[in-house]
DONU-311618 format. One line per field, with one value per residue (C-alpha): x, y, z; residue number from 1; residue in three letters. Coordinates in steps of 0.2 Angstrom, whole numbers, plus 5000, padded with zeros to 4 digits. Last residue first. Layout:
X: c(X | ...)
Y: c(Y | ...)
Z: c(Z | ...)
resi: c(NUM | ...)
resn: c(ALA | ...)
end
This chain:
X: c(5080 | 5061 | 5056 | 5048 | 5032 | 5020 | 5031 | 5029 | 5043 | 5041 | 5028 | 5030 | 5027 | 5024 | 5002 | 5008 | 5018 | 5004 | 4990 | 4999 | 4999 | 4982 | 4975 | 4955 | 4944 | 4926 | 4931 | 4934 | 4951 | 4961 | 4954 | 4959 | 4954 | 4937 | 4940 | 4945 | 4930 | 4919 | 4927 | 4926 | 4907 | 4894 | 4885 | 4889 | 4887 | 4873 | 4865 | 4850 | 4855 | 4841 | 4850 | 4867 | 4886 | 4900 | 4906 | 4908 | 4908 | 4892 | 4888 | 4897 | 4913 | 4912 | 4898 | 4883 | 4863 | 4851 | 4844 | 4840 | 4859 | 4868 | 4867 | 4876 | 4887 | 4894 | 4896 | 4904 | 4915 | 4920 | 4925 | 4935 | 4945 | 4948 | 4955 | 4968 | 4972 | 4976 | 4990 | 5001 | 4990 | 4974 | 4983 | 4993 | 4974 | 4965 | 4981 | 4978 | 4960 | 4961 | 4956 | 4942 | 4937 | 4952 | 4961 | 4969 | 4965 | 4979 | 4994 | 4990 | 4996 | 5001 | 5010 | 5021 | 5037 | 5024 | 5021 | 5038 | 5031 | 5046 | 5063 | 5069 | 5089 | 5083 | 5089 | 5079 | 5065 | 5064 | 5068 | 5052 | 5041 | 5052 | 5047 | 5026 | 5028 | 5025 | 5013 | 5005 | 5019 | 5017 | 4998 | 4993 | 4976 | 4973 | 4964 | 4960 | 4944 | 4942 | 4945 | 4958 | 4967 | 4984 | 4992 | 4975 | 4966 | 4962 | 4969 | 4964 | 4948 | 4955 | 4967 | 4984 | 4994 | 4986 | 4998 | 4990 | 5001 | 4991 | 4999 | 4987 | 4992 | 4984 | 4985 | 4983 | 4975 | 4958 | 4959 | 4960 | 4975 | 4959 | 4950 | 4966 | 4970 | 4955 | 4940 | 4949 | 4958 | 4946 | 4933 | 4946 | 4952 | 4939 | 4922 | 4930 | 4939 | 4928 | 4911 | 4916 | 4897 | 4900 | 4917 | 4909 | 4907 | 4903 | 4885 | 4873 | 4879 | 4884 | 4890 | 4898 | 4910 | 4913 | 4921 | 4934 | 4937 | 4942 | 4934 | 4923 | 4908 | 4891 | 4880 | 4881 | 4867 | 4856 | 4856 | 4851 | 4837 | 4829 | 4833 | 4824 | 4810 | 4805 | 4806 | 4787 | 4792 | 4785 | 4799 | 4813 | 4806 | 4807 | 4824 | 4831 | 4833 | 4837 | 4852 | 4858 | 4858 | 4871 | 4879 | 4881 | 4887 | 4900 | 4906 | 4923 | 4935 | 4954 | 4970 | 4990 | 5003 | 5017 | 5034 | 5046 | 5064 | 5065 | 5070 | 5062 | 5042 | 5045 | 5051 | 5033 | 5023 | 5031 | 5025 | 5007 | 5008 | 5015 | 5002 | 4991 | 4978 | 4958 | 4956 | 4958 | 4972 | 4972 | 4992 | 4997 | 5014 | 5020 | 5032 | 5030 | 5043 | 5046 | 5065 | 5063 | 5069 | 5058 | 5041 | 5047 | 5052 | 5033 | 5028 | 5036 | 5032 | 5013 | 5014 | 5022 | 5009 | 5010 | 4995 | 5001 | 4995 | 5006 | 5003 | 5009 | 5006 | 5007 | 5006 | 5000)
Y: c(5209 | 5206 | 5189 | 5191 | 5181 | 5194 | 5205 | 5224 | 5227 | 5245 | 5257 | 5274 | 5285 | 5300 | 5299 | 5281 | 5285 | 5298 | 5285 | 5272 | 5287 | 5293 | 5277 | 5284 | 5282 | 5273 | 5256 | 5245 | 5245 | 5258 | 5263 | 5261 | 5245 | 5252 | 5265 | 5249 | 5243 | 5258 | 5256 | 5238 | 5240 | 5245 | 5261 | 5259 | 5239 | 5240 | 5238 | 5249 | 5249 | 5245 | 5235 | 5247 | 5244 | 5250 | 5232 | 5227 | 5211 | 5208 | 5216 | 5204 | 5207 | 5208 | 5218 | 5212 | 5223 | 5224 | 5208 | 5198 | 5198 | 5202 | 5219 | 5217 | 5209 | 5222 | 5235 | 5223 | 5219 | 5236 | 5240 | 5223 | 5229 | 5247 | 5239 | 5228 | 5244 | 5251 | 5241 | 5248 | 5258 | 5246 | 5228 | 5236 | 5242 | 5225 | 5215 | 5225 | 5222 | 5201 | 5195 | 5181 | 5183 | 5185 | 5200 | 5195 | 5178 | 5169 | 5173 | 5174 | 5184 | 5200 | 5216 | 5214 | 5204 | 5190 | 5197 | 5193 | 5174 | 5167 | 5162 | 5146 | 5142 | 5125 | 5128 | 5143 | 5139 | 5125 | 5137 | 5146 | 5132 | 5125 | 5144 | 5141 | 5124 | 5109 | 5095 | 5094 | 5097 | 5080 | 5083 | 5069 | 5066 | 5049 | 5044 | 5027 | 5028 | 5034 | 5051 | 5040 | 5048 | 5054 | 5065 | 5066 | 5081 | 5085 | 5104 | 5108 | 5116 | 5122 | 5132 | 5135 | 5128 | 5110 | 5113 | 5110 | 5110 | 5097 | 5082 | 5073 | 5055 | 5047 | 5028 | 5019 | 5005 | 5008 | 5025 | 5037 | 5050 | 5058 | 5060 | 5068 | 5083 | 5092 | 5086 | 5086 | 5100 | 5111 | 5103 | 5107 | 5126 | 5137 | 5129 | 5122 | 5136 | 5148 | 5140 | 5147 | 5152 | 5154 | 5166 | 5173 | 5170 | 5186 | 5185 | 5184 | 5164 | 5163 | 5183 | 5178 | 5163 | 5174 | 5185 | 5173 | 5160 | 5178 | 5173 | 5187 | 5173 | 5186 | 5190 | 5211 | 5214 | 5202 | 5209 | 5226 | 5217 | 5212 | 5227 | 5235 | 5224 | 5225 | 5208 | 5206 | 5184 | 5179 | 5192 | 5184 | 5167 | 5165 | 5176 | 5176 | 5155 | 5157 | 5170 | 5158 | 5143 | 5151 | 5159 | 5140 | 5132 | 5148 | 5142 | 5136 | 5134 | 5137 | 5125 | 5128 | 5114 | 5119 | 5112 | 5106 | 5114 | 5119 | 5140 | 5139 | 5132 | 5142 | 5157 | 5155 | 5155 | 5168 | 5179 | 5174 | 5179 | 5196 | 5200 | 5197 | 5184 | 5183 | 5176 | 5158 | 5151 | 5132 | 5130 | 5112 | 5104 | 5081 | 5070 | 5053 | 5047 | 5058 | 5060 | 5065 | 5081 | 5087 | 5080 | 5089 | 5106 | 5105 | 5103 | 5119 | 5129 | 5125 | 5130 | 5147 | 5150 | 5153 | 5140 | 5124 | 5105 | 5095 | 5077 | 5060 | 5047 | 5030 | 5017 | 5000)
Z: c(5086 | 5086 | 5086 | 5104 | 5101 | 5099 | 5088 | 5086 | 5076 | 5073 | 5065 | 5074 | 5062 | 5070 | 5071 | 5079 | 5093 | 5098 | 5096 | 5105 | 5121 | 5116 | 5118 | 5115 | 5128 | 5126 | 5124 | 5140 | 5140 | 5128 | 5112 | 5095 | 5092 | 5094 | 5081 | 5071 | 5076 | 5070 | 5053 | 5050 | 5049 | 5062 | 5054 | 5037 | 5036 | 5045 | 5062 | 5069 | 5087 | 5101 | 5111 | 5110 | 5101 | 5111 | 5113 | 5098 | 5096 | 5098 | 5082 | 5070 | 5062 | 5046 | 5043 | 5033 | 5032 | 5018 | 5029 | 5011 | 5011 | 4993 | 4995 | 5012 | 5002 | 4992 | 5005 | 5016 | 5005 | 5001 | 5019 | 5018 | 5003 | 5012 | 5029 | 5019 | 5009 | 5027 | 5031 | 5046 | 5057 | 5050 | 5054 | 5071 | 5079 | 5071 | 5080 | 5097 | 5097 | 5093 | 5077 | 5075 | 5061 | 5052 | 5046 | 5034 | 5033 | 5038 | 5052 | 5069 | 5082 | 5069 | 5077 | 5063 | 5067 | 5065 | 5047 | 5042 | 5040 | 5048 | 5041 | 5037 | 5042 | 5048 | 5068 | 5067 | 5059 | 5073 | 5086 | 5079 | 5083 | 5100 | 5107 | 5101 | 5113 | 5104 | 5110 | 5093 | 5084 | 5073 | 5071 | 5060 | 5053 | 5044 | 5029 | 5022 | 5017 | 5036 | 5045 | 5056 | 5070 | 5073 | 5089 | 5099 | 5100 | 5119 | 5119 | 5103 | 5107 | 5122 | 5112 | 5104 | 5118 | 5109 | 5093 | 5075 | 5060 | 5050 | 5042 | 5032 | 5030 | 5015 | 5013 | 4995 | 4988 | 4988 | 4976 | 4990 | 4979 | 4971 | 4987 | 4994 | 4984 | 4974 | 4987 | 5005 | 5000 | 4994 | 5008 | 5022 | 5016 | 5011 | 5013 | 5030 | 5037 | 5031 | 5039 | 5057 | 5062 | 5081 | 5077 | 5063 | 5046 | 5034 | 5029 | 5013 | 5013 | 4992 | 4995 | 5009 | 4999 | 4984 | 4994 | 5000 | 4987 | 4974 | 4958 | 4956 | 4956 | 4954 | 4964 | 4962 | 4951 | 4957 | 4975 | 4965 | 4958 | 4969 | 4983 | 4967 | 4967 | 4987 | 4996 | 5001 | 5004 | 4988 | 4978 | 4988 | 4980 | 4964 | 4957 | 4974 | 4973 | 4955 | 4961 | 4977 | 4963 | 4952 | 4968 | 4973 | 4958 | 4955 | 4972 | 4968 | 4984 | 4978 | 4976 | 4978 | 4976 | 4984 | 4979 | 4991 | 4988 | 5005 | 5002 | 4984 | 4994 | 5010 | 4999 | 4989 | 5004 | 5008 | 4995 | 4996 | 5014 | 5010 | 5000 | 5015 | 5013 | 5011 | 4993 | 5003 | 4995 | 5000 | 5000 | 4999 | 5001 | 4996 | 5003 | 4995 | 5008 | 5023 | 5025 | 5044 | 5043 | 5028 | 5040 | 5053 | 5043 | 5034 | 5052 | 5057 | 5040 | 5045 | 5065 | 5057 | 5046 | 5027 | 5028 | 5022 | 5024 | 5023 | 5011 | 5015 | 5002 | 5009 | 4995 | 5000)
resi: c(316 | 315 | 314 | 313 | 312 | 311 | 310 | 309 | 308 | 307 | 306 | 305 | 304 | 303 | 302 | 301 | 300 | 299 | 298 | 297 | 296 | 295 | 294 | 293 | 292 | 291 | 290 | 289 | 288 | 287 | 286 | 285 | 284 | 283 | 282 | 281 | 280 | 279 | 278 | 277 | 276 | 275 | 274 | 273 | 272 | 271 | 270 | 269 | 268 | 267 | 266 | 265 | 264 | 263 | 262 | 261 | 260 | 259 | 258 | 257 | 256 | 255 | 254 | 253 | 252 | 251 | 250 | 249 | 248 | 247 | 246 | 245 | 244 | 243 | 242 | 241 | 240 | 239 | 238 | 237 | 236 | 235 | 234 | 233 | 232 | 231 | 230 | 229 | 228 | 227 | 226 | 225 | 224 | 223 | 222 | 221 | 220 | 219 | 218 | 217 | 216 | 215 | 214 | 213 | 212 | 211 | 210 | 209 | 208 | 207 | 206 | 205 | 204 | 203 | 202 | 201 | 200 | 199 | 198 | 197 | 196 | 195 | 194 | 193 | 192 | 191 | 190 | 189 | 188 | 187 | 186 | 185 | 184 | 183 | 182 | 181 | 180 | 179 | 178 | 177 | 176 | 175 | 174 | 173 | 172 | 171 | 170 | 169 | 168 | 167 | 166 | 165 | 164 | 163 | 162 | 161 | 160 | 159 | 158 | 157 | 156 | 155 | 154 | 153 | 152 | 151 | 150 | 149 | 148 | 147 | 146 | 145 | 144 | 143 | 142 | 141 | 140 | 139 | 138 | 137 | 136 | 135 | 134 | 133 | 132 | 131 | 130 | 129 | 128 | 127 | 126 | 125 | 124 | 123 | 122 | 121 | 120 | 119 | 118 | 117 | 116 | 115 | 114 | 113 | 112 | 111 | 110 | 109 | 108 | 107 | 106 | 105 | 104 | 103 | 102 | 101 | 100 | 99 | 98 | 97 | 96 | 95 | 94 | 93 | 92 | 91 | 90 | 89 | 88 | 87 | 86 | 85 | 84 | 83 | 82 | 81 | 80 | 79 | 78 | 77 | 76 | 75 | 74 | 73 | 72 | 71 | 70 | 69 | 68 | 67 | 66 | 65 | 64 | 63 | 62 | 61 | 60 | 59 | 58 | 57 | 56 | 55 | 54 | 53 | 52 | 51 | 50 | 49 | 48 | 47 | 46 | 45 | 44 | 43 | 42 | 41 | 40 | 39 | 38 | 37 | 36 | 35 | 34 | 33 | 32 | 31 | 30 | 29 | 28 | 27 | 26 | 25 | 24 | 23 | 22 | 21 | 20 | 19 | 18 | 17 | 16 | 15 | 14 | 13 | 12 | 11 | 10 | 9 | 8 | 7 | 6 | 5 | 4 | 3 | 2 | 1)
resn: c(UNK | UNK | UNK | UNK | UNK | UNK | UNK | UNK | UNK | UNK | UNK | UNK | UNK | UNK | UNK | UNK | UNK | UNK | UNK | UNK | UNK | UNK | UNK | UNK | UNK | UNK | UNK | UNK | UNK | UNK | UNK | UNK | UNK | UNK | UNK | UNK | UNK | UNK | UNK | UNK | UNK | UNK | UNK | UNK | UNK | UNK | UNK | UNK | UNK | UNK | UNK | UNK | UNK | UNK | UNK | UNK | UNK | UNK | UNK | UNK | UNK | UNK | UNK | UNK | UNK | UNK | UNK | UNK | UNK | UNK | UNK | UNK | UNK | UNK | UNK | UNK | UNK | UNK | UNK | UNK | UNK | UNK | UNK | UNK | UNK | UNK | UNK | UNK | UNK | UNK | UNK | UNK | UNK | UNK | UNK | UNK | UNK | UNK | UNK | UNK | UNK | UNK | UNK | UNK | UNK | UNK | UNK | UNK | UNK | UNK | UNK | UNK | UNK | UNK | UNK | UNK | UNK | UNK | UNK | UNK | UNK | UNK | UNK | UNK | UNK | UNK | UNK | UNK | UNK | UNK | UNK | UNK | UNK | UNK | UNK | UNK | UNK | UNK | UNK | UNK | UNK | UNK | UNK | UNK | UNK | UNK | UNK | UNK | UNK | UNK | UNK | UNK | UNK | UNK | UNK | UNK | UNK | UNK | UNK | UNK | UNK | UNK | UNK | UNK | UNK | UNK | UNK | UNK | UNK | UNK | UNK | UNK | UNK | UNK | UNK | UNK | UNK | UNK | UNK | UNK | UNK | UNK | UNK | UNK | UNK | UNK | UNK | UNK | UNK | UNK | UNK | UNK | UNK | UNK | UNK | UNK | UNK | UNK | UNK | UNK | UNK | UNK | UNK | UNK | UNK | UNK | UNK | UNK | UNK | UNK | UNK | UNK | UNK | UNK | UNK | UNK | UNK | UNK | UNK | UNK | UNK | UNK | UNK | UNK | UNK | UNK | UNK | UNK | UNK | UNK | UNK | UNK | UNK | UNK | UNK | UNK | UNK | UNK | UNK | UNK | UNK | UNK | UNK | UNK | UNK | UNK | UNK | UNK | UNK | UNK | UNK | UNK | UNK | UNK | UNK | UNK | UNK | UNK | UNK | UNK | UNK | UNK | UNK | UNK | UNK | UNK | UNK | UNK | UNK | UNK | UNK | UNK | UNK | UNK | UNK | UNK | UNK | UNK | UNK | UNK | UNK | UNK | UNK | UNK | UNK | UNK | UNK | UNK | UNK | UNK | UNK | UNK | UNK | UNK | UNK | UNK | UNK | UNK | UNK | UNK | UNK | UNK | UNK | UNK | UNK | UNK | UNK | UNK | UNK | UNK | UNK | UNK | UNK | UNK | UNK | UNK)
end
């Protein structure tokens, strides 16, 4: 039987670890796969590609299609908004903008009318497990063959993870393995280290977590660092959530939900306008408890004061 065994990469650091593992153990049928996700920094792309040249290991990259399911969503709004006392013009303007732009991401929330959130996590799987899962492994599951996915998880990372076990079979002849699983995040860097791979420069950037940029599920002090240092990436979700608020029968998507701002009132009339990225990067920019702005990170700010900002203490 033929054991094919396939990392899973995500520009992450816990990713580039187990890639390193898996290199330092000679793996056999060694295979890398990026899911792009539409929602990366730039500079994620572009490491992605180093770690690919600086280990010699390709990387395969793949992408969630949901052409089928806008397709469906329009035919859906077509028939049946209309039944339902949906106004004509809030119709047709929702039919305006659903269409696949290609980008996994966007196309993603405009097929759902919403963003994901951290009680509604569809991204990961629409994005990356079901691309994966569909355009890597099932075809390598032919009966005679073993997969072994190797996923970058680490139990420090969360009490979700905290109980995962090490391997474990999906079935058909698939098996997760988390080789770093009891890794601290210092043994994940002094393995770059002692492989001569750098980091994701992003973790030298103010940024906990590398991935969607931002993700969901971004912490205040990484949304304040993302907007003083990457405002484009701010811009691009503000346009989202114009686009698929017309999308949503609600009239109404932000990217972060409501109850995560804190500031927000009972009786608030949500929207993407009102609520949106913009009101919780003013958020971000507060100290404790949300109604006073930092004025001391502010200051440093307003005169350029951008520098490493790292989580983990990479800077030098």
């Amino acid at each position: 039987m033929t054991q094919h065994n396939i990392v899973s990469i995500s520009g992450g650091k816990d990713s580039a670890a187990t890639l390193l593992v898996a290199l330092a153990l000679d793996t056999p049928n060694l295979q890398a796969v990026f899911a792009d996700t539409g929602h990366e920094h730039p500079a994620t792309y572009d490491y992605v590609h180093y770690l690919a040249e600086a280990t010699g290991i390709a990387i395969r990259r793949v992408k969630a299609d949901f052409s089928r399911q806008i397709a469906n969503k329009r035919k859906f709004i077509e028939a049946k908004w209309p039944e339902k006392g949906v106004p004509q013009a809030v119709v047709l303007a929702a039919l305006d903008v659903l269409h696949p732009t290609g980008n996994p991401f966007l196309d993603l929330c405009l097929w759902k009318g919403r963003f994901p959130s951290t009680k509604a996590r569809f991204c990961t799987d629409e994005l990356k497990r079901n691309p994966i899962i569909e355009q890597v492994f099932l075809p390598l599951m032919d009966g005679d063959s073993m997969v072994l996915s190797w996923q970058g998880v680490r139990r420090d990372e969360s009490l979700n993870r905290r109980y995962l076990p090490e391997c474990d079979e999906v079935g058909g002849g698939l098996f997760n393995y988390r080789p770093i699983l009891k890794w601290p995040v210092e043994a994940v860097f002094e393995a770059h280290r002692a492989a001569g791979i750098k980091p994701n420069p992003l973790y030298l950037q103010g940024c906990n977590r590398v991935g969607c940029m931002p993700c969901i599920m971004c912490a205040k002090d990484e949304l304040r660092e993302i907007a003083a240092r990457w405002p484009e990436e701010v811009a691009r979700v503000r346009e989202w959530e114009r686009v698929v608020s017309i999308a949503s029968k609600r009239g109404a998507a932000t990217f972060f939900t409501a109850v995560t701002d804190p500031t927000v009132q009972a009786n608030d009339n949500i929207t993407h306008a009102t609520h949106g990225i913009d009101r919780m990067v003013e958020w971000a920019n507060t100290s404790r408890g949300g109604r006073q702005y930092d004025l001391i990170n502010l200051i440093a700010r307003s005169g350029g004061d951008l520098r490493c900002s790292s989580a983990y203490g990479l800077c030098e």
